[in-house]
C-alpha positions as CSV (number, residue, x, y, z in Angstrom):
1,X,31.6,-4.4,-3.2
2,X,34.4,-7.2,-3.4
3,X,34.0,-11.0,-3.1
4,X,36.0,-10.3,0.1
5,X,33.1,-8.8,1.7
6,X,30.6,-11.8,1.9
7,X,31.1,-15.3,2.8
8,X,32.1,-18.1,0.5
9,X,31.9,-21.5,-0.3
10,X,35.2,-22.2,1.5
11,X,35.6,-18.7,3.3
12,X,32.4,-18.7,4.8
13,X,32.9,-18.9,9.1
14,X,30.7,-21.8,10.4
15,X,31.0,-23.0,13.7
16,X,31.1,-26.7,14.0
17,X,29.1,-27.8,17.4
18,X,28.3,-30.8,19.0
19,X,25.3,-33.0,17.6
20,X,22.2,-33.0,19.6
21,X,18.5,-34.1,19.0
22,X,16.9,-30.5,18.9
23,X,14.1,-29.1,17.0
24,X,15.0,-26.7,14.3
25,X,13.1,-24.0,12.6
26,X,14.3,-21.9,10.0
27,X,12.3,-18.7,10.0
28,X,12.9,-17.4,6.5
29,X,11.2,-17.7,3.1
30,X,13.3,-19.3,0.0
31,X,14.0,-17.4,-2.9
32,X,11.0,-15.6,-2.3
33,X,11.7,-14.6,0.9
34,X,12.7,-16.2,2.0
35,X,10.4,-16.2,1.4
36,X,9.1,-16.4,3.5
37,X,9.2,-18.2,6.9
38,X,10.0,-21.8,6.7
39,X,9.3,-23.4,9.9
40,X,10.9,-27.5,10.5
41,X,10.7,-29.3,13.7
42,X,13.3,-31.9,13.8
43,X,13.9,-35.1,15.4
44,X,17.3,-36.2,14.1
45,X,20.3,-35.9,15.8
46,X,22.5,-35.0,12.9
47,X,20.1,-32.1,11.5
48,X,21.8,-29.5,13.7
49,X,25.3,-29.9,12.5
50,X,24.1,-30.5,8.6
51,X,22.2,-26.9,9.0
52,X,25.4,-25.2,10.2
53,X,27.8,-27.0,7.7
54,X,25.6,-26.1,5.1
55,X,23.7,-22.2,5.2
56,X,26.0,-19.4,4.1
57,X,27.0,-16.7,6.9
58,X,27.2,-13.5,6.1
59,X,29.7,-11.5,8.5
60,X,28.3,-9.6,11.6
61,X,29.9,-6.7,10.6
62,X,28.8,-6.7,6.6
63,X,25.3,-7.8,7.0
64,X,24.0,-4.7,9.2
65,X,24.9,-0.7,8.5
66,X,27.2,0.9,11.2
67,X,25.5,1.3,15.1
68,X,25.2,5.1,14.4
69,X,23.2,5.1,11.4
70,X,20.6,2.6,13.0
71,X,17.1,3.6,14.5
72,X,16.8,2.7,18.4
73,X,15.4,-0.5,19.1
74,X,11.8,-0.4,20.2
75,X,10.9,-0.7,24.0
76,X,7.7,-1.6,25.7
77,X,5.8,-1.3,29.1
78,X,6.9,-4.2,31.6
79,X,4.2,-5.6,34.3
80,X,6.2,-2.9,37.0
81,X,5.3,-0.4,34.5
82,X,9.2,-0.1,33.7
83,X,10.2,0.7,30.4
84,X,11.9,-2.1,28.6
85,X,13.3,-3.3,24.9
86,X,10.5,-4.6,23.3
87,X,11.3,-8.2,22.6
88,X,9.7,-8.0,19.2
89,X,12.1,-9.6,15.7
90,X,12.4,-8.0,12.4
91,X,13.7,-10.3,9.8
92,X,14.4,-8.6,6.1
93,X,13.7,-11.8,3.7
94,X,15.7,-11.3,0.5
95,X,14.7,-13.3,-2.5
96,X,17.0,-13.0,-5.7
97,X,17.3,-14.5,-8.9
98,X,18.7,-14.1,-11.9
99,X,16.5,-15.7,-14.0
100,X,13.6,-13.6,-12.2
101,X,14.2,-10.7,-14.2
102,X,17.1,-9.1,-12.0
103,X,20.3,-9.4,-14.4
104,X,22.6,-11.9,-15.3
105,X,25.5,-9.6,-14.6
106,X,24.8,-8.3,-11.2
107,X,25.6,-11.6,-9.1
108,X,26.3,-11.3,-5.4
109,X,29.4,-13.8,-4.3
110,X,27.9,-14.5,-1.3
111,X,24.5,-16.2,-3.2
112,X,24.5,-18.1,-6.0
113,X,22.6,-17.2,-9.0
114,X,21.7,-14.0,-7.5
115,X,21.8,-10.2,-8.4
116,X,19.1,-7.5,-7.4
117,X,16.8,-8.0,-4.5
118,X,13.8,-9.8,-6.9
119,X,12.0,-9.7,-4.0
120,X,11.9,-7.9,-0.8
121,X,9.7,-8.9,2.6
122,X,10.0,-7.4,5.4
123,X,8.6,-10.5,8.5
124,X,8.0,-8.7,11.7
125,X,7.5,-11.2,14.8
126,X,6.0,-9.7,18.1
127,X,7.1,-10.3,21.4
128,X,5.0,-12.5,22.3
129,X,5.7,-14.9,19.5
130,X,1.9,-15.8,18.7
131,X,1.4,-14.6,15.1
132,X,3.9,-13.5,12.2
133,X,3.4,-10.2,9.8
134,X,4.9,-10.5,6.1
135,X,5.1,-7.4,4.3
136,X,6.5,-7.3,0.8
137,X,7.7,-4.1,-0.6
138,X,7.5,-3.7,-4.9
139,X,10.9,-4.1,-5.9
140,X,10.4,-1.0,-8.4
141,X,9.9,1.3,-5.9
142,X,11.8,4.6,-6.0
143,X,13.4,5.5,-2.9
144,X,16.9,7.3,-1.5
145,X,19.6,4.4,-1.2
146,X,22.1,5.5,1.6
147,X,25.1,6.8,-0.4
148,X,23.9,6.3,-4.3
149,X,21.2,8.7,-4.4
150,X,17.7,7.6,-5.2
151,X,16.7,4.7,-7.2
152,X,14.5,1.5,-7.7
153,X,15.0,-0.4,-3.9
154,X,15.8,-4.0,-5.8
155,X,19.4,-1.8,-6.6
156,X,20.2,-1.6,-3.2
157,X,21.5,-5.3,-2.9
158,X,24.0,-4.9,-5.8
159,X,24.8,-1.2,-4.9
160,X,26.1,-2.3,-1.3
161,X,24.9,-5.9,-0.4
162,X,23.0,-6.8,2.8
163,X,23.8,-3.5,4.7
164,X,22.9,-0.9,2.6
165,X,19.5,-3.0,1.8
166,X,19.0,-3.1,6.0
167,X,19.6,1.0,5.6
168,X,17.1,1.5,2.9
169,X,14.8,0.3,4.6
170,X,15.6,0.8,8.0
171,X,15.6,4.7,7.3
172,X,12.1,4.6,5.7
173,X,10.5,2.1,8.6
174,X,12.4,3.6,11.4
175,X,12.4,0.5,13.1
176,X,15.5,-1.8,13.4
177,X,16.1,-4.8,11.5
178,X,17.3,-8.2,13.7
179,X,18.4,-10.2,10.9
180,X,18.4,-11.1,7.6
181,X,18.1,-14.1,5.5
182,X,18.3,-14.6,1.7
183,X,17.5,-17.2,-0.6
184,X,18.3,-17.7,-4.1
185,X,15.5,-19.2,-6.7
186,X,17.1,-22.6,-6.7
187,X,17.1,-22.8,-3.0
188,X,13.5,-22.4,-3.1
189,X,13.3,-24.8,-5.9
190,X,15.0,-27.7,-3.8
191,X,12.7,-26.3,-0.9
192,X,8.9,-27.5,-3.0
193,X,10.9,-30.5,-4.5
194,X,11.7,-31.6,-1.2
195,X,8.2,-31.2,-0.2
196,X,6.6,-33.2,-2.9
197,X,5.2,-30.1,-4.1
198,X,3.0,-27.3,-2.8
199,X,-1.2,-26.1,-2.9
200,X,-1.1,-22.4,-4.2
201,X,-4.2,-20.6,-4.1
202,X,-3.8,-18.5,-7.2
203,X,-5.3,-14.9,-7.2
204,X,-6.2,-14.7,-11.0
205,X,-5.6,-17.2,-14.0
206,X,-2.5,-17.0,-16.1
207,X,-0.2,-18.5,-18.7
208,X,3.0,-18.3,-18.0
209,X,5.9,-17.3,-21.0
210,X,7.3,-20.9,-20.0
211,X,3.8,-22.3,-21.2
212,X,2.6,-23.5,-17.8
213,X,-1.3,-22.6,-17.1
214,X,-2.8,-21.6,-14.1
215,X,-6.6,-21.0,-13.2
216,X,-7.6,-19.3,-10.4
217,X,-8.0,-20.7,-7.5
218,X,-6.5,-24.0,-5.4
219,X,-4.2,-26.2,-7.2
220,X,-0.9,-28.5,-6.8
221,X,2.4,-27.1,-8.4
222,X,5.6,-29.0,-8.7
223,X,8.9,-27.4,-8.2
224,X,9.2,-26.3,-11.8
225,X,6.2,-25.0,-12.1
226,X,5.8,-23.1,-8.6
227,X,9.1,-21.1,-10.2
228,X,6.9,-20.6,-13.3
229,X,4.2,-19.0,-10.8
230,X,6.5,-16.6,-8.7
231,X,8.5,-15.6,-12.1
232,X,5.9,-14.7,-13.9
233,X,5.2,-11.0,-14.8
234,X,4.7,-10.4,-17.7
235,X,1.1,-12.0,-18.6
236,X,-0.1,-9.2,-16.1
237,X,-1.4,-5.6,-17.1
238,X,-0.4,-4.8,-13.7
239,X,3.3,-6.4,-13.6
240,X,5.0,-6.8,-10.9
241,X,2.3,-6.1,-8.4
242,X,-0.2,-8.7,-9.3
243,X,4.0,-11.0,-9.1
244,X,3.6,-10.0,-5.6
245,X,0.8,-11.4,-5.0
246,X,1.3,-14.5,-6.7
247,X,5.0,-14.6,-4.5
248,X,2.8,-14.6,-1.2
249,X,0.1,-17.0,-2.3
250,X,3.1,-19.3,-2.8
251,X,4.9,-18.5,0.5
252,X,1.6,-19.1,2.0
253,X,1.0,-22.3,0.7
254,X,4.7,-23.7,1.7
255,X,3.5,-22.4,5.4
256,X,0.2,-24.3,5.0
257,X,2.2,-26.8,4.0
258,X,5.6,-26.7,6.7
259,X,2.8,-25.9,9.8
260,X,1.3,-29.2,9.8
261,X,1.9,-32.3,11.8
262,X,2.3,-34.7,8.8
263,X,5.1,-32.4,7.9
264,X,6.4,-31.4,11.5
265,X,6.6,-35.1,12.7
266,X,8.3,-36.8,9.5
267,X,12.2,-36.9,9.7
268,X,12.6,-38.0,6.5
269,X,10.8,-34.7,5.1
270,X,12.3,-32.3,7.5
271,X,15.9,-33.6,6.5
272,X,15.8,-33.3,3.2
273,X,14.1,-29.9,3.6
274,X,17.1,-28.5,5.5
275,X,19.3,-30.4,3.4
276,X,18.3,-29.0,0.1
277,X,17.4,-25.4,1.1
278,X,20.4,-24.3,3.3
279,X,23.0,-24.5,1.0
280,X,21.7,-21.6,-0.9
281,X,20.4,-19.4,1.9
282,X,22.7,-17.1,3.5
283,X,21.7,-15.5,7.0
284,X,23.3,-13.0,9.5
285,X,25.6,-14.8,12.2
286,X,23.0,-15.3,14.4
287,X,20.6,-16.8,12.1
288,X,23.6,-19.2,11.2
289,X,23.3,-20.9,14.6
290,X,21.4,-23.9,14.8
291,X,20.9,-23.3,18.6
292,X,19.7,-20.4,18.0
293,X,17.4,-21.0,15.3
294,X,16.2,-24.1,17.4
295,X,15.4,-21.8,20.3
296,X,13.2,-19.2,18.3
297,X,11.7,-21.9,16.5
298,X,10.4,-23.3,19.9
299,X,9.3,-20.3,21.0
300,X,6.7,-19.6,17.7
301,X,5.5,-23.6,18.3
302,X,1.9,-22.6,18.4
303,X,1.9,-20.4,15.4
304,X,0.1,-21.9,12.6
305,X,-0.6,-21.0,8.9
306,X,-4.2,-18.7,10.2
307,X,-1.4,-16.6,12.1
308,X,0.5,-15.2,9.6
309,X,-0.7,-12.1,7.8
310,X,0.9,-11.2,4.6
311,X,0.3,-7.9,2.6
312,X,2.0,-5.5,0.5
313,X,2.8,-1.9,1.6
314,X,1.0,1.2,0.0
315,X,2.3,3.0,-2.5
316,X,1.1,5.6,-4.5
317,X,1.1,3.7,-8.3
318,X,3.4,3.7,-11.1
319,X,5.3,7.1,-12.3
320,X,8.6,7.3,-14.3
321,X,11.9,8.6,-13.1
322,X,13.7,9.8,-16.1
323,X,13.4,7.0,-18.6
324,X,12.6,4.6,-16.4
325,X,9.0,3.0,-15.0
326,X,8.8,2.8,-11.5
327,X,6.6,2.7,-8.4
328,X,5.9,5.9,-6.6
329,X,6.6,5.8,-2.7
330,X,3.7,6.2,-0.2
331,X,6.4,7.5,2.9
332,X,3.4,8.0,5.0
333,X,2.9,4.8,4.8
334,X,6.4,3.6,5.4
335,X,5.5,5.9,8.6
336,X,2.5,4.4,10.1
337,X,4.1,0.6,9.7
338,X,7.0,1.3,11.6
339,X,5.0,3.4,14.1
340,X,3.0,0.5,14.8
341,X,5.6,-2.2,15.1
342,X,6.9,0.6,17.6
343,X,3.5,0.5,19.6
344,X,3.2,-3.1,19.4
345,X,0.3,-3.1,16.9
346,X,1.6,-4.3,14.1
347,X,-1.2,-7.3,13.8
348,X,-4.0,-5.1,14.0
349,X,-2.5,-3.0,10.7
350,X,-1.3,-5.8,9.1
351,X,-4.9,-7.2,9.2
352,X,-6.3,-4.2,8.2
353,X,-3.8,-4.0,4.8
């Protein structure tokens, strides 16, 4: 992989369009996913253009693997009982950090401060836009990575960039991913600064190698120390899975937070959300359009923070691989989620996961 094969700073293409009042929802999660899904509804007529001047675009033809190594697109019943695509998204959220345990060395030109996927969620939106499904994948987790053999899936970022991760995972869903958005830690950072900091429901208590203490349970974390919170593996007997869990406590309590109408209705909030967070996001071209953006984002409106499931997919524990520790794939399970995005049930397994 070259720096050629991304978009840059100054090589990045953007398209520069006219400023409108629209409302604006970024569906993606920061460093975490992206984290995870950050929803903004905007009232400023400048917001548009500072989105597009600002997010990273990653090529069209670098972010996705070539058509003939792709699944089919699911397709669906219409009312005249003809079959149809199925108008369902599925968004791979890439979170990656280098200070997150994924290597200093292994930086990606087309995100700052980032290396192997830390974190990998795969958001799957149904067609009829009432509810969103967030499941995170353990980054340790062995699988085949299309043209380097098996390995832990975190490699497959560095190993190829944003289309051999789509692959990966693409081959073990069997369902096709619609886009892609990545966020590096400092985006998300900027993201619960910009908020004024962020309620996190904390699964266990913990002290973090940074010295930061958190008890189980509710409680209000800063920028610095919701970092501490996601970073954290090492205080755990169970490493990264219980860091999983702590990732989507966080990414649940920035949608708690985003979904509101405090949040929704203040300008001033929503600005400097966009405004700090973009800059180290980079999405697929279509993602990159604030029309675009504005138009899904208007047609989740009525989702709210009780309609988003998050869960991690099964797996069948830890093993080693040669020397090294890593989680053993459950591809039956890999099976049954993609079979049920594919039959339009994915909410029903989600909930029951």
């Amino acid at each position: 992989m070259t720096e050629s094969m991304f978009a840059q700073e100054d090589a990045a293409p953007r398209r520069r369009r006219r400023n409108k009042t629209a409302i604006i929802v970024l569906s993606g999660t920061g460093a975490l996913l992206l984290i995870a899904v950050v929803v903004a509804a905007v009232y400023l007529s400048s917001l548009s253009g500072a989105y597009q001047e600002s997010v990273n675009v990653i090529p069209e033809a670098e972010t996705f693997p070539e058509e003939q190594d792709r699944p089919e697109r699911p397709t669906t019943t219409d009312d005249d009982g003809e079959e149809v695509e199925d108008e369902q998204l599925n968004i791979l959220l890439i979170g990656s950090d280098s200070g997150g345990g994924s290597g200093e060395t292994e930086n990606v030109p087309w995100l700052p401060n980032s290396g192997r996927a830390d974190t990998i969620m795969w958001m799957h939106i149904p067609h009829d836009r009432d509810s969103i499904q967030v499941m995170s994948v353990v980054r340790d987790t062995w699988v085949p990575i299309p043209g380097h053999g098996e390995a832990k899936i975190n490699a497959s970022m560095s190993f190829g960039g944003s289309a051999t991760t789509v692959q990966t995972l693409e081959n073990l869903v069997d369902v096709r991913i619609d886009h892609v958005a990545a966020v590096d830690m400092v985006g998300f950072q900027n993201l619960v600064g910009a908020m004024g900091g962020v309620t996190v429901d904390s699964p266990v208590s913990f002290t973090s190698r940074d010295g930061h203490f958190f008890h189980g349970g509710p409680q209000e974390l800063n920028s610095n120390q919701a970092m501490s919170f996601v970073r954290e593996r090492k205080a755990f007997d169970d490493g990264d899975f219980q860091r999983v869990a702590n990732q989507q406590a966080l990414v649940r309590g920035v949608l708690d937070e985003v979904l509101t109408a405090s949040t929704l209705t203040n300008p001033v909030t929503i600005h400097n959300m966009v405004s700090d967070f973009s800059p180290y996001m980079a999405v697929d071209s279509q993602l990159g359009e604030a029309d675009y953006v504005a138009d899904l984002g208007w047609s989740m409106r009525e989702v709210r923070g009780s309609d988003i499931d998050m869960f991690t997919i099964n797996n069948l524990g830890l093993g080693t691989a040669g020397s090294e520790s890593i989680v053993v794939p459950d591809y039956d399970a890999f099976s049954e989620a993609g079979d049920a995005m594919r039959e339009g049930t994915f909410d029903e397994y989600a909930a029951q996961h």
